[in-house]
C-alpha positions as CSV (number, residue, x, y, z in Angstrom):
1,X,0.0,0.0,0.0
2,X,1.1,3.7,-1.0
3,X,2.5,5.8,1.8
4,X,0.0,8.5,0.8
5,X,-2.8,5.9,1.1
6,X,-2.4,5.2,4.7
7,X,-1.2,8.6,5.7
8,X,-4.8,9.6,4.4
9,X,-6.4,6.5,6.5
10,X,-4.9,7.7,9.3
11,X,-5.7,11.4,8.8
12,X,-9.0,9.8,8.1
13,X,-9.4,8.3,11.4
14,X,-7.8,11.1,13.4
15,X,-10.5,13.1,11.7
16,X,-13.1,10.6,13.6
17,X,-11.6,11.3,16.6
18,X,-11.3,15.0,16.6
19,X,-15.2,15.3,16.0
20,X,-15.4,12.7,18.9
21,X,-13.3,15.0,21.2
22,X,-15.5,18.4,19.8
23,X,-18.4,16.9,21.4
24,X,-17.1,15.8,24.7
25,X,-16.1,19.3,24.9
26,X,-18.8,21.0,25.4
27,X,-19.8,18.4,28.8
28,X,-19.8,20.2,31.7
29,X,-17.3,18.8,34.6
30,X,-19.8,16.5,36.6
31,X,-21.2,14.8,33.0
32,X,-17.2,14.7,32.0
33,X,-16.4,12.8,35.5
34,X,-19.1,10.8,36.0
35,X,-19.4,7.2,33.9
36,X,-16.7,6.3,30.9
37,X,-16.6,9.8,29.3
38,X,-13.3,10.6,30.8
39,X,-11.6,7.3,30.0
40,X,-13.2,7.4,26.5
41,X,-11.8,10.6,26.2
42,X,-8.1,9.6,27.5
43,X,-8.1,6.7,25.0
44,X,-8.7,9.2,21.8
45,X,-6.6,11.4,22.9
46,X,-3.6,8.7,23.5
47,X,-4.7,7.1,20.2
48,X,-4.5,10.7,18.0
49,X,-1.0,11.0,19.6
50,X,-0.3,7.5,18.2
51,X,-1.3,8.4,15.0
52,X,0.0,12.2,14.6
53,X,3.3,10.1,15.5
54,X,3.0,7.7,13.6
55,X,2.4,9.9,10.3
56,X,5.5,11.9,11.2
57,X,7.5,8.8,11.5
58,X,6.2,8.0,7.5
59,X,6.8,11.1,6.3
60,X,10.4,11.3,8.1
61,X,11.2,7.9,6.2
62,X,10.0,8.9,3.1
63,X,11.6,12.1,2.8
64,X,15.0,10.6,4.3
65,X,15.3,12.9,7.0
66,X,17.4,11.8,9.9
67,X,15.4,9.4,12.6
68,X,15.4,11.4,15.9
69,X,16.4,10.0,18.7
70,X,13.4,10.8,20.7
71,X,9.9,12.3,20.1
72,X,11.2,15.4,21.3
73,X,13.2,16.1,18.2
């Protein structure tokens, strides 16, 4: 599969989980507590990390750029 192809997957699905995040936003701080919301919402969040890093790591490989050493760099 093209690199482009499953950047845009990914972009795709971080897409999904942006929208998912907009509307927990607007929960006020007893409905975000209470129930799964807040672990729901710590999943997506760690899961749009994974992804924004994993496109840079692609895009780094493709272009030949140095690896970093960390994702600090």
């Amino acid at each position: 599969m093209k690199i482009s192809r499953i950047i845009s997957k990914k972009l795709s699905l971080l897409k999904e989980n942006t929208d998912f995040l907009r509307e927990k936003a607007s929960m006020n701080a007893d409905e975000f507590c209470n129930g799964d919301t807040r672990y729901a919402v710590e999943r997506v969040l760690q899961i749009s990390i994974e992804i924004i890093l994993e496109i840079s790591e692609m895009i780094i490989a493709e272009e030949g750029f140095e690896k970093p050493h960390s994702h600090r760099e």
